[in-house]
CHARMM internal coordinates of N, CA and C (Angstrom, degrees):
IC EDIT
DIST 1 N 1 CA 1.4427
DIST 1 CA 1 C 1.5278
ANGL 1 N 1 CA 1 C 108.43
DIST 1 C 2 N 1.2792
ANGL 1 CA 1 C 2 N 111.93
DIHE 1 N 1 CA 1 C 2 N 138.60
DIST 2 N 2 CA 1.5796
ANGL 1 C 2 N 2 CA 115.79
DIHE 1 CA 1 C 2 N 2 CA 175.86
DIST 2 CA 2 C 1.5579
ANGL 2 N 2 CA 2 C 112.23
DIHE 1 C 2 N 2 CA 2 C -94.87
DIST 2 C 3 N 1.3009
ANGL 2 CA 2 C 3 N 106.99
DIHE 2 N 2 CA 2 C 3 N 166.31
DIST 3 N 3 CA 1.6397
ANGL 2 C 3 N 3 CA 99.55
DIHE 2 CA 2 C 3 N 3 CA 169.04
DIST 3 CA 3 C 1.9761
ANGL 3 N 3 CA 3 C 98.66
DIHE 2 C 3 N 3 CA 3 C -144.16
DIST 3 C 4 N 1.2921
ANGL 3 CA 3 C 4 N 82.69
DIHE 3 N 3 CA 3 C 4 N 170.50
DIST 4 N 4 CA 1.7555
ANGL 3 C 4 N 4 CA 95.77
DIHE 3 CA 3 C 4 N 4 CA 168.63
DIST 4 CA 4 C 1.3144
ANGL 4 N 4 CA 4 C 117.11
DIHE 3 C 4 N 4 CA 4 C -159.94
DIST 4 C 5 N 1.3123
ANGL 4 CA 4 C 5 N 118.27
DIHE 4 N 4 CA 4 C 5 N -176.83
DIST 5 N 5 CA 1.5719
ANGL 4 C 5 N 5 CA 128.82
DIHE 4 CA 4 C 5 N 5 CA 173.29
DIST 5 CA 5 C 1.3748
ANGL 5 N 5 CA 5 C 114.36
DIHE 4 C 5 N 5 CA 5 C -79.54
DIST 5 C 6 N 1.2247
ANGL 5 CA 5 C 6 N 130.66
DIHE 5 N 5 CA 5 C 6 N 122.03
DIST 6 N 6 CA 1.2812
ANGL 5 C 6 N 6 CA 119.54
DIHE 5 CA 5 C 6 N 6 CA 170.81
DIST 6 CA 6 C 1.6802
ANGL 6 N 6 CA 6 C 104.22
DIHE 5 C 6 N 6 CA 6 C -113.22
DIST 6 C 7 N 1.3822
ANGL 6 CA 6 C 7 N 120.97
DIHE 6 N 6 CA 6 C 7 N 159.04
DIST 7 N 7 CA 1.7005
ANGL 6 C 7 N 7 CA 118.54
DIHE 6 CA 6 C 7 N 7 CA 162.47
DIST 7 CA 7 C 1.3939
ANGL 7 N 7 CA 7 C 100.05
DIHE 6 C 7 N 7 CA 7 C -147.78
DIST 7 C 8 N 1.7801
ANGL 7 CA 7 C 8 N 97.38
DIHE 7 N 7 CA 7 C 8 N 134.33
DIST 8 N 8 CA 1.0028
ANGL 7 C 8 N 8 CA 128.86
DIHE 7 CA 7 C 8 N 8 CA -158.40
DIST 8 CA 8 C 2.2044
ANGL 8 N 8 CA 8 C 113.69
DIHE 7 C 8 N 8 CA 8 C 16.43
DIST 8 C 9 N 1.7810
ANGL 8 CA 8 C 9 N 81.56
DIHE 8 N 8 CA 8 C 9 N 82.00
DIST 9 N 9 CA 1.1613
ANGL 8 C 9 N 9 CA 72.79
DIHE 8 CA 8 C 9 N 9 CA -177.65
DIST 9 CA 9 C 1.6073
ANGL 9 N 9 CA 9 C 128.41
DIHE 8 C 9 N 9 CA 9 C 89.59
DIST 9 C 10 N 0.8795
ANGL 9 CA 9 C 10 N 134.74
DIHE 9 N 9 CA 9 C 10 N -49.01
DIST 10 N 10 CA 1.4878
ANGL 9 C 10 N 10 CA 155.14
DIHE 9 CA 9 C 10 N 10 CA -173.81
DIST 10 CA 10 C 1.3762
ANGL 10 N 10 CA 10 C 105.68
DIHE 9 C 10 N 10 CA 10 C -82.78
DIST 10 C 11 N 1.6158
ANGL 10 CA 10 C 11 N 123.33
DIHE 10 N 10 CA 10 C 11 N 127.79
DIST 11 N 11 CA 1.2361
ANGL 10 C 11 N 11 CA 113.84
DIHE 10 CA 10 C 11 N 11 CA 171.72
DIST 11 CA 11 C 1.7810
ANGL 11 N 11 CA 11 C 103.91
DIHE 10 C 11 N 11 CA 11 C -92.47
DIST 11 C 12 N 1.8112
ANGL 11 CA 11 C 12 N 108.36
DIHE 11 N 11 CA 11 C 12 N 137.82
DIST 12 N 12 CA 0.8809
ANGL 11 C 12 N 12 CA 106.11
DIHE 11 CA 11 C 12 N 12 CA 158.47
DIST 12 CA 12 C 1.7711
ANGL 12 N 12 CA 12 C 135.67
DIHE 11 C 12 N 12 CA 12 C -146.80
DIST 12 C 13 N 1.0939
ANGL 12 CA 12 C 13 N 93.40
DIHE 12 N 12 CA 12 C 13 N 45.59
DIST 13 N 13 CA 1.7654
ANGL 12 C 13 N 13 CA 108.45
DIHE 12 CA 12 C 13 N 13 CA 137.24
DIST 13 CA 13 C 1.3417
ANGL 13 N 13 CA 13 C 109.46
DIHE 12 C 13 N 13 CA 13 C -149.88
DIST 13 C 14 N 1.7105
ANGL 13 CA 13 C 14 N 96.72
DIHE 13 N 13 CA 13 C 14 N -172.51
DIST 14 N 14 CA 0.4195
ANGL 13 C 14 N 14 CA 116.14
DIHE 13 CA 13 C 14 N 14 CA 160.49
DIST 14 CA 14 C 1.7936
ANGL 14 N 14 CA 14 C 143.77
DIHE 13 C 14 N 14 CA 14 C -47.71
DIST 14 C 15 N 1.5750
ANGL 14 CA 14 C 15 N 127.53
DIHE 14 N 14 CA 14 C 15 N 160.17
DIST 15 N 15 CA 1.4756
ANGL 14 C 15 N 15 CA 114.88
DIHE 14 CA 14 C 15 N 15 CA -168.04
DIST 15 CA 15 C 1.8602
ANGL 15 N 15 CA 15 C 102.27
DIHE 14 C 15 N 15 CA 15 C -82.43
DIST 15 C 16 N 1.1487
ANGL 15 CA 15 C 16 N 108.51
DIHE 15 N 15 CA 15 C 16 N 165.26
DIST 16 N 16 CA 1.0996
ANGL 15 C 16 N 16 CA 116.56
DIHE 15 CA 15 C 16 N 16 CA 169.71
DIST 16 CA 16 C 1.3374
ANGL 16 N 16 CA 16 C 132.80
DIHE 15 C 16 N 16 CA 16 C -143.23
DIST 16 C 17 N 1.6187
ANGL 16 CA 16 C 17 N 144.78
DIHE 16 N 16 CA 16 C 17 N 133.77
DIST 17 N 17 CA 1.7996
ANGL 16 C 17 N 17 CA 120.27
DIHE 16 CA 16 C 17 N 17 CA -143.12
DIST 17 CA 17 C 2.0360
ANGL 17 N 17 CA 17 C 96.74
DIHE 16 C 17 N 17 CA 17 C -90.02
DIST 17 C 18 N 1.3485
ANGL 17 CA 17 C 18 N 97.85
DIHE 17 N 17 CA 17 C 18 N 10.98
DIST 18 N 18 CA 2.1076
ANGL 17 C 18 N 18 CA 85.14
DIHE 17 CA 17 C 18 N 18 CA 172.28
DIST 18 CA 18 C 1.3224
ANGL 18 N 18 CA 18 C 93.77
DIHE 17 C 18 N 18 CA 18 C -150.02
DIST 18 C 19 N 1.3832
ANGL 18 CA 18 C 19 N 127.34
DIHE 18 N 18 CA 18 C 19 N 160.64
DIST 19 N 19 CA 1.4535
ANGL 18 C 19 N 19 CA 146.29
DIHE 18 CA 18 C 19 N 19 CA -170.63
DIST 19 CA 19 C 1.3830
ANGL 19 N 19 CA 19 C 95.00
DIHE 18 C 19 N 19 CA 19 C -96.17
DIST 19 C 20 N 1.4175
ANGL 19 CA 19 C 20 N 151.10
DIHE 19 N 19 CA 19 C 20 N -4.01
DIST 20 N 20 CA 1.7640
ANGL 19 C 20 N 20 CA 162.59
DIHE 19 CA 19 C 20 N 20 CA 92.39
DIST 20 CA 20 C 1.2620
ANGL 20 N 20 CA 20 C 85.88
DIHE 19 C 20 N 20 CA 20 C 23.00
DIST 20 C 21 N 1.3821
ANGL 20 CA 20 C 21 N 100.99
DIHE 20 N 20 CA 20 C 21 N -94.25
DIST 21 N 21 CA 1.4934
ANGL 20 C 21 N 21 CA 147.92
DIHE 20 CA 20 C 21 N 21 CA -171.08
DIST 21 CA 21 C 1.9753
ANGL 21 N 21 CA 21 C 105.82
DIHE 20 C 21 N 21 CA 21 C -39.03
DIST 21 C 22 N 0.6289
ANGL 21 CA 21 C 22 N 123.68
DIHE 21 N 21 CA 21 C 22 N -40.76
DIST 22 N 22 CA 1.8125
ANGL 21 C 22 N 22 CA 137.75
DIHE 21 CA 21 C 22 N 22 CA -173.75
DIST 22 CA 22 C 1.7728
ANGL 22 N 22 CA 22 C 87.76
DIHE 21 C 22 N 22 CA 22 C -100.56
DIST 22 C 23 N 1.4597
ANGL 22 CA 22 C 23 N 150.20
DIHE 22 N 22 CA 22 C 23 N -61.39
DIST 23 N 23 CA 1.2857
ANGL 22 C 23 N 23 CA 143.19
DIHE 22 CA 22 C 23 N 23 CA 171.28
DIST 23 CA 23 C 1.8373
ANGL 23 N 23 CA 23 C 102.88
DIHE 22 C 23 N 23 CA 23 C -36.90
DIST 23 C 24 N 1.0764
ANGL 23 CA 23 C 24 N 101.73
DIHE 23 N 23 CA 23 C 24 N -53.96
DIST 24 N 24 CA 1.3078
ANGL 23 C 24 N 24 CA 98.18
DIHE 23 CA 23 C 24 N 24 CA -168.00
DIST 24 CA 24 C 1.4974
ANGL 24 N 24 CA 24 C 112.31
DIHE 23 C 24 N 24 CA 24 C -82.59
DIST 24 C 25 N 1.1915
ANGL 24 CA 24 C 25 N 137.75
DIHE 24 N 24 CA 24 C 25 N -24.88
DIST 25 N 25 CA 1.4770
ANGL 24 C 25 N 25 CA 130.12
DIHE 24 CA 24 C 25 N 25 CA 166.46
DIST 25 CA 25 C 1.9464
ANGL 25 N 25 CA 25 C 115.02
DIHE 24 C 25 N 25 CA 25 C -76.43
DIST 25 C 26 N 1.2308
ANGL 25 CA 25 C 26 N 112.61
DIHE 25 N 25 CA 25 C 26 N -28.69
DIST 26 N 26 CA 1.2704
ANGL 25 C 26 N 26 CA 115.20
DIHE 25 CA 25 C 26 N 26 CA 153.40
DIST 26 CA 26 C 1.3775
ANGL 26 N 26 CA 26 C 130.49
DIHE 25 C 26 N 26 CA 26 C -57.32
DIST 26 C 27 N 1.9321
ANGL 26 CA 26 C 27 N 121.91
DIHE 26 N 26 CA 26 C 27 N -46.20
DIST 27 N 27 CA 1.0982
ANGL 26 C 27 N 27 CA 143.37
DIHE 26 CA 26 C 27 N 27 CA 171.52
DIST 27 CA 27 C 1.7011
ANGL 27 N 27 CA 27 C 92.49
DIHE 26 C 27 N 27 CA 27 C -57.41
DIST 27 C 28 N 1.5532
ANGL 27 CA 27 C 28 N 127.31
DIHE 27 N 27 CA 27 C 28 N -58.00
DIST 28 N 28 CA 1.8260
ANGL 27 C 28 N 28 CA 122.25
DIHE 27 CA 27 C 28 N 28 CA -173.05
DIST 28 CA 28 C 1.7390
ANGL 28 N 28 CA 28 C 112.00
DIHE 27 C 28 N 28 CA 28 C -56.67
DIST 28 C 29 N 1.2251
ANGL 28 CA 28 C 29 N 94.66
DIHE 28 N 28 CA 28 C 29 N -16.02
DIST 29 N 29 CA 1.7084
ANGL 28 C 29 N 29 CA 100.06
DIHE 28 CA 28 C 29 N 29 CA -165.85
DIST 29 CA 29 C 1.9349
ANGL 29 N 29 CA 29 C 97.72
DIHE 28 C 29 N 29 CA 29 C -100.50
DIST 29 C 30 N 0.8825
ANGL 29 CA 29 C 30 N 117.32
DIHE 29 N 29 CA 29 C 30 N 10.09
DIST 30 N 30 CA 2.0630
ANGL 29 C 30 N 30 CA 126.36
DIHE 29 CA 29 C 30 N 30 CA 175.90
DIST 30 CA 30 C 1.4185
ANGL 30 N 30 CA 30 C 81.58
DIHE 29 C 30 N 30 CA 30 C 50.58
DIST 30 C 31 N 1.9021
ANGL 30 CA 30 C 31 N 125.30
DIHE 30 N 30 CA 30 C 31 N 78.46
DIST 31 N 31 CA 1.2432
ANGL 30 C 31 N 31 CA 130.10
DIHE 30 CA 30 C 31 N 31 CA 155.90
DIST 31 CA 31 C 1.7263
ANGL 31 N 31 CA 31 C 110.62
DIHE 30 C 31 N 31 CA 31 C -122.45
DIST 31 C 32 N 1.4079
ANGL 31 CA 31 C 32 N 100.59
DIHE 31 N 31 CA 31 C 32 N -19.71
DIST 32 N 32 CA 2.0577
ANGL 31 C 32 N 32 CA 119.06
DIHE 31 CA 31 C 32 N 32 CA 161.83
DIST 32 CA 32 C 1.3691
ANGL 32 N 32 CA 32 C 114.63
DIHE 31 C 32 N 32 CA 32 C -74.24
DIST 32 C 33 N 1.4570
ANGL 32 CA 32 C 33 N 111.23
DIHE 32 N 32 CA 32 C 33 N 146.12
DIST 33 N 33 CA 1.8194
ANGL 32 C 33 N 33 CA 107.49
DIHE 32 CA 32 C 33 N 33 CA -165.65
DIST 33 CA 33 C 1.8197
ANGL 33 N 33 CA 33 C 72.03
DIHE 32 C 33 N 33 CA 33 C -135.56
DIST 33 C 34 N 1.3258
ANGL 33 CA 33 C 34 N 112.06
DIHE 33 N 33 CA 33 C 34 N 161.19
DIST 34 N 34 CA 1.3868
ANGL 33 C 34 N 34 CA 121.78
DIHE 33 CA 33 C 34 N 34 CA -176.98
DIST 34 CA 34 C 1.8594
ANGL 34 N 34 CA 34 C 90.45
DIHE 33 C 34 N 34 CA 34 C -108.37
DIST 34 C 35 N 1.2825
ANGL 34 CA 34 C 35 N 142.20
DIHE 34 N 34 CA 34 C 35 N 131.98
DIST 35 N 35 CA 1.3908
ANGL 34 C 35 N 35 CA 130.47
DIHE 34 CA 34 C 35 N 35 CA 169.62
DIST 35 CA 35 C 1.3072
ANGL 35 N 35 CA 35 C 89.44
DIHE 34 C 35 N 35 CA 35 C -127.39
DIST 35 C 36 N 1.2067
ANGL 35 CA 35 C 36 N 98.62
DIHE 35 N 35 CA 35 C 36 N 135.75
DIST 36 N 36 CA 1.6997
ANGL 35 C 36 N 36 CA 122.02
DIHE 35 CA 35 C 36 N 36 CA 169.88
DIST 36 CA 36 C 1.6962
ANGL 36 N 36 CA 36 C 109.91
DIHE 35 C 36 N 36 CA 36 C -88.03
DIST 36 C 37 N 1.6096
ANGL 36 CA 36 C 37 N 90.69
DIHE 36 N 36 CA 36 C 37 N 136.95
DIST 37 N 37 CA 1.4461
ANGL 36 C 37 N 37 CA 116.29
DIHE 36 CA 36 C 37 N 37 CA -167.93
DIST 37 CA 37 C 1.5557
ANGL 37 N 37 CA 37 C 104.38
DIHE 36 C 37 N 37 CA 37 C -109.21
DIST 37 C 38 N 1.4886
ANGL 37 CA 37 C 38 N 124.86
DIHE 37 N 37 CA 37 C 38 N -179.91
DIST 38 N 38 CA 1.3820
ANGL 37 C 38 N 38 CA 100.99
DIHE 37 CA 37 C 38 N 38 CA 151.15
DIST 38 CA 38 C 1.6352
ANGL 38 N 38 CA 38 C 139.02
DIHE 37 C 38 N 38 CA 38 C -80.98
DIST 38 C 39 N 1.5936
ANGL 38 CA 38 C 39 N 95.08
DIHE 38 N 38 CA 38 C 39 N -0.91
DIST 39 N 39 CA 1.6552
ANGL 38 C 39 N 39 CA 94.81
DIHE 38 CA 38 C 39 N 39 CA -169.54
DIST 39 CA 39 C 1.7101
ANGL 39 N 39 CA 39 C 83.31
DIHE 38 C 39 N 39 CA 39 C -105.59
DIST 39 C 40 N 0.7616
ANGL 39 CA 39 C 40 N 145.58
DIHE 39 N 39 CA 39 C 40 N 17.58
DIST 40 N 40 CA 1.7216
ANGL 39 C 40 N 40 CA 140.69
DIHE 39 CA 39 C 40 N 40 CA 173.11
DIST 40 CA 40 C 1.6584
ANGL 40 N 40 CA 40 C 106.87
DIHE 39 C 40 N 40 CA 40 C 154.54
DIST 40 C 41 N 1.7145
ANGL 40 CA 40 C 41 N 97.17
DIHE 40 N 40 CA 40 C 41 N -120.15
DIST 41 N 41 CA 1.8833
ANGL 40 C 41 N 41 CA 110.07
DIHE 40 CA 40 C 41 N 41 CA 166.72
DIST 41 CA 41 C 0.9369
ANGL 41 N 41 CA 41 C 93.98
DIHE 40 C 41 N 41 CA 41 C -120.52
DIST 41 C 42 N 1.9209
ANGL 41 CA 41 C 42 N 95.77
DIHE 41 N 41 CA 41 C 42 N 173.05
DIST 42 N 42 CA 1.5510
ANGL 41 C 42 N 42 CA 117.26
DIHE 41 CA 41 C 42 N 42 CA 127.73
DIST 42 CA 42 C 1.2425
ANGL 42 N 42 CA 42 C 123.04
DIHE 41 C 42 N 42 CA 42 C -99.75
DIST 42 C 43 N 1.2892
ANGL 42 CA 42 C 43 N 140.28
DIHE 42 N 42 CA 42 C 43 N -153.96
DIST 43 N 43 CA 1.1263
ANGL 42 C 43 N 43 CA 147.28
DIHE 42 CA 42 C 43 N 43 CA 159.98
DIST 43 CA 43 C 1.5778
ANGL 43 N 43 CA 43 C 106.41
DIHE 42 C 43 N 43 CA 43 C -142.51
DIST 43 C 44 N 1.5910
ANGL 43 CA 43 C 44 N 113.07
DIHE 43 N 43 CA 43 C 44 N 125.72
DIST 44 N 44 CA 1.6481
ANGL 43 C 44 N 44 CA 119.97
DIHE 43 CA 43 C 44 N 44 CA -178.16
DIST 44 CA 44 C 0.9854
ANGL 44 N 44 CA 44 C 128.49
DIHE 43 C 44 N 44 CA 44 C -143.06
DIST 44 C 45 N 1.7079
ANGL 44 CA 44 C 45 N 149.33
DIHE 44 N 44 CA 44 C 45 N 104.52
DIST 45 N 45 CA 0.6662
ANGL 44 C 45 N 45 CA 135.14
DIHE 44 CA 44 C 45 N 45 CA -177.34
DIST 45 CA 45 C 1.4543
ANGL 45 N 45 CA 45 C 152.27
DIHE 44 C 45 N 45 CA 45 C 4.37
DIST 45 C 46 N 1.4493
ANGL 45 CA 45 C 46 N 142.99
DIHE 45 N 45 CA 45 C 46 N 118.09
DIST 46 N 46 CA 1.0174
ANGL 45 C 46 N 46 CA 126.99
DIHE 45 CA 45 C 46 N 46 CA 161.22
DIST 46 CA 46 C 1.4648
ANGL 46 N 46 CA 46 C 135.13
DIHE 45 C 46 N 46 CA 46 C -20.30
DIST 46 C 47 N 1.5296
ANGL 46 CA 46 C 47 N 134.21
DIHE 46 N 46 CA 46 C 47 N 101.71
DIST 47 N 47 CA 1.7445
ANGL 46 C 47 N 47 CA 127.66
DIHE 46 CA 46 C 47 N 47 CA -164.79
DIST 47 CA 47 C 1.5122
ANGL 47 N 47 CA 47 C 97.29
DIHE 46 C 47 N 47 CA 47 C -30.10
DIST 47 C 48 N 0.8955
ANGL 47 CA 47 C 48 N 145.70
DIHE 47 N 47 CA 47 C 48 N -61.93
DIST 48 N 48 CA 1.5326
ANGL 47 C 48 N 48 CA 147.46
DIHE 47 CA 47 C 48 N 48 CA -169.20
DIST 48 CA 48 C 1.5397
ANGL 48 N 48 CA 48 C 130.31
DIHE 47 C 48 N 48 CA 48 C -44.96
DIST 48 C 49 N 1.8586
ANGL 48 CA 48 C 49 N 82.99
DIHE 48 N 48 CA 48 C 49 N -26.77
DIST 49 N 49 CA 1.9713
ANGL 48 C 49 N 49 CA 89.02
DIHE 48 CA 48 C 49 N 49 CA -167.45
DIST 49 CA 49 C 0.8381
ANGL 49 N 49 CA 49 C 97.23
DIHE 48 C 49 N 49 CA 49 C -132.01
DIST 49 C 50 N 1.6571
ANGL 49 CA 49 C 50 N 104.37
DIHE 49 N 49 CA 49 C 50 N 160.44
DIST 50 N 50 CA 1.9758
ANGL 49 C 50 N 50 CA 107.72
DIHE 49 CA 49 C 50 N 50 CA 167.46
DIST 50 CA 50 C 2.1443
ANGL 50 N 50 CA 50 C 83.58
DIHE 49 C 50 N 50 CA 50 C -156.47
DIST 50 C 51 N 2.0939
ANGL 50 CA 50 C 51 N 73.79
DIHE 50 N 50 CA 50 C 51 N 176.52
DIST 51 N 51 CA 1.5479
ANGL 50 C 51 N 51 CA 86.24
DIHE 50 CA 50 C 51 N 51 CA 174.27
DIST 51 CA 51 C 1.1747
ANGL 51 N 51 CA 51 C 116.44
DIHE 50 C 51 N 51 CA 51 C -84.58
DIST 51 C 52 N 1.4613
ANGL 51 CA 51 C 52 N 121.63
DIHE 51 N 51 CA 51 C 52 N 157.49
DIST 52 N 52 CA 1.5915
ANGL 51 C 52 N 52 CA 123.81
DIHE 51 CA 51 C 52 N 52 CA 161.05
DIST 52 CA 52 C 1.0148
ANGL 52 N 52 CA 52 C 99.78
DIHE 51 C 52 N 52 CA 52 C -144.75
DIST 52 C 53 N 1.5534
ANGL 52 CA 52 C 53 N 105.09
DIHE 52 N 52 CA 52 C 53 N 173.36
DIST 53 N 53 CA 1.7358
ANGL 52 C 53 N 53 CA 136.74
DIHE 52 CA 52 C 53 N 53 CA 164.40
DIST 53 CA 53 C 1.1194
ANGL 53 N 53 CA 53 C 92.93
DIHE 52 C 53 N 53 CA 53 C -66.80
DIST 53 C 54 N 1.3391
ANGL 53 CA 53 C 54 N 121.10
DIHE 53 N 53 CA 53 C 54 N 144.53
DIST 54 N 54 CA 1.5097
ANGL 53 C 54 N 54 CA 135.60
DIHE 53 CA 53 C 54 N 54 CA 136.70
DIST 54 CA 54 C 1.7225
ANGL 54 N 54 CA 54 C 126.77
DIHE 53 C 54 N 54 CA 54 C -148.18
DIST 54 C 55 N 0.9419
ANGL 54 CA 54 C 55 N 109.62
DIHE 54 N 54 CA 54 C 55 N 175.36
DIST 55 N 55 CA 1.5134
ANGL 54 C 55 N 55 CA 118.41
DIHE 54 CA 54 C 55 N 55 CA -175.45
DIST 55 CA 55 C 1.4532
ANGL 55 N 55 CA 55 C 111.27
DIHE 54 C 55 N 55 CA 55 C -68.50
DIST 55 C 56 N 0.9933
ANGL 55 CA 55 C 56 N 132.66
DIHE 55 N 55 CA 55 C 56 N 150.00
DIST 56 N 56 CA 1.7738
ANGL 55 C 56 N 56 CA 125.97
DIHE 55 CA 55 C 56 N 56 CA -173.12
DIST 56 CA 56 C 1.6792
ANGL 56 N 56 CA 56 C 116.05
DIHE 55 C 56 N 56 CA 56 C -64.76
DIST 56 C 57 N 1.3511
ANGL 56 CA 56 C 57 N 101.80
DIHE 56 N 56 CA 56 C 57 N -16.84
DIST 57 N 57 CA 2.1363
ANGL 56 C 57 N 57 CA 100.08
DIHE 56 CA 56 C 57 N 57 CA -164.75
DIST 57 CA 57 C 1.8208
ANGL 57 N 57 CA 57 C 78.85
DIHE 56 C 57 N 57 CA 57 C -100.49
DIST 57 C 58 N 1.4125
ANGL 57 CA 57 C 58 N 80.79
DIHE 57 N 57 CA 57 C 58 N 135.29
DIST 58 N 58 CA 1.8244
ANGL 57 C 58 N 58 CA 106.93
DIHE 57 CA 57 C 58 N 58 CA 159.37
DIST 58 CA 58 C 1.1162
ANGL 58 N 58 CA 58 C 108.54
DIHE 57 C 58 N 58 CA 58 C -64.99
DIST 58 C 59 N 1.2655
ANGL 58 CA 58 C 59 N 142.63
DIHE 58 N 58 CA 58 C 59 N 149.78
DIST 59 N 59 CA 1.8121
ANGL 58 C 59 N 59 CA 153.71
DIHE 58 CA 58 C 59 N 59 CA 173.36
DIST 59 CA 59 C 1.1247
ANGL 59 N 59 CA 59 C 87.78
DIHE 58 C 59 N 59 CA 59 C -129.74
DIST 59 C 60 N 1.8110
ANGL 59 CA 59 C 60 N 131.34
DIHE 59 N 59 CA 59 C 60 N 118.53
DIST 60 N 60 CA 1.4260
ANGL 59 C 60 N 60 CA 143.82
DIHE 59 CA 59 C 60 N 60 CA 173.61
DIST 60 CA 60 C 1.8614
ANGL 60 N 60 CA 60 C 87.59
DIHE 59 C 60 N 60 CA 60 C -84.05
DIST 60 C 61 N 1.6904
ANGL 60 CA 60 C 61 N 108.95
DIHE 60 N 60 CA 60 C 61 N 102.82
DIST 61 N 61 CA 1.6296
ANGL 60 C 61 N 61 CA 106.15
DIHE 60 CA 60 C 61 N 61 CA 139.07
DIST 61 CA 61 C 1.5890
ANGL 61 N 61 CA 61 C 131.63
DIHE 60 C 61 N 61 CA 61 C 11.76
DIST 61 C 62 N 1.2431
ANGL 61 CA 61 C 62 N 131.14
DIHE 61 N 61 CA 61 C 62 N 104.42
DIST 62 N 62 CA 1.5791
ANGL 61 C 62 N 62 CA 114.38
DIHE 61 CA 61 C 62 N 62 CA -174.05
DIST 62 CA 62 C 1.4498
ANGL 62 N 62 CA 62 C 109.66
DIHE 61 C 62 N 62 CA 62 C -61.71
DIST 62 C 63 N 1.3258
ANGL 62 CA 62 C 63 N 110.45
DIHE 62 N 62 CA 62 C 63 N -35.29
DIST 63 N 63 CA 1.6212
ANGL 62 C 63 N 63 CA 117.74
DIHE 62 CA 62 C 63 N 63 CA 168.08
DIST 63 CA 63 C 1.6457
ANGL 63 N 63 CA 63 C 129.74
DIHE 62 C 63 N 63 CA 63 C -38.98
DIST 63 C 64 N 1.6627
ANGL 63 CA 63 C 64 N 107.25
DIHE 63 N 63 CA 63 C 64 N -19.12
DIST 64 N 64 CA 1.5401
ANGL 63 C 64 N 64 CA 124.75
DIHE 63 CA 63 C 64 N 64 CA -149.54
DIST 64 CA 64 C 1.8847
ANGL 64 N 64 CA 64 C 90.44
DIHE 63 C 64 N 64 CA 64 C -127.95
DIST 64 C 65 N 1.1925
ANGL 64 CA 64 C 65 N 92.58
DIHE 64 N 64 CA 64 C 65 N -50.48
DIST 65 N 65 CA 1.7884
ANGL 64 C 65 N 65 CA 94.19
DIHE 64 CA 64 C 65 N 65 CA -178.09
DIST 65 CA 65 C 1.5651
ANGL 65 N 65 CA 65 C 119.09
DIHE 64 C 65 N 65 CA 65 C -51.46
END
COOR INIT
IC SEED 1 N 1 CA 1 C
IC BUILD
């Protein structure tokens, strides 16, 4: 199974074969916020975005095309 970044809805990257893999190209793009806990952080998504499953071919947005 692949995954990627989506926001609100919208996929935007590329797929990737671990959700690791999609954390960390989201995290390169300043889409990870560090929030402090009491035992250290977490790290969580931008309110806008999260990970998902998706199919391996990119679909460019009709909005973007």
């Amino acid at each position: 199974m692949s995954y990627a970044v989506f926001r609100d809805g919208d996929r935007i990257s590329r797929s990737f074969q671990t959700q690791g893999d999609a954390w960390d190209c989201a995290n390169d793009a300043g889409l990870v916020e560090n929030v402090p806990t009491g035992g250290g952080a977490v790290q969580v998504l931008d309110s806008h975005c999260t990970i998902e499953p998706c199919d391996g071919e990119l679909v460019m947005p009709a909005n973007l095309a």
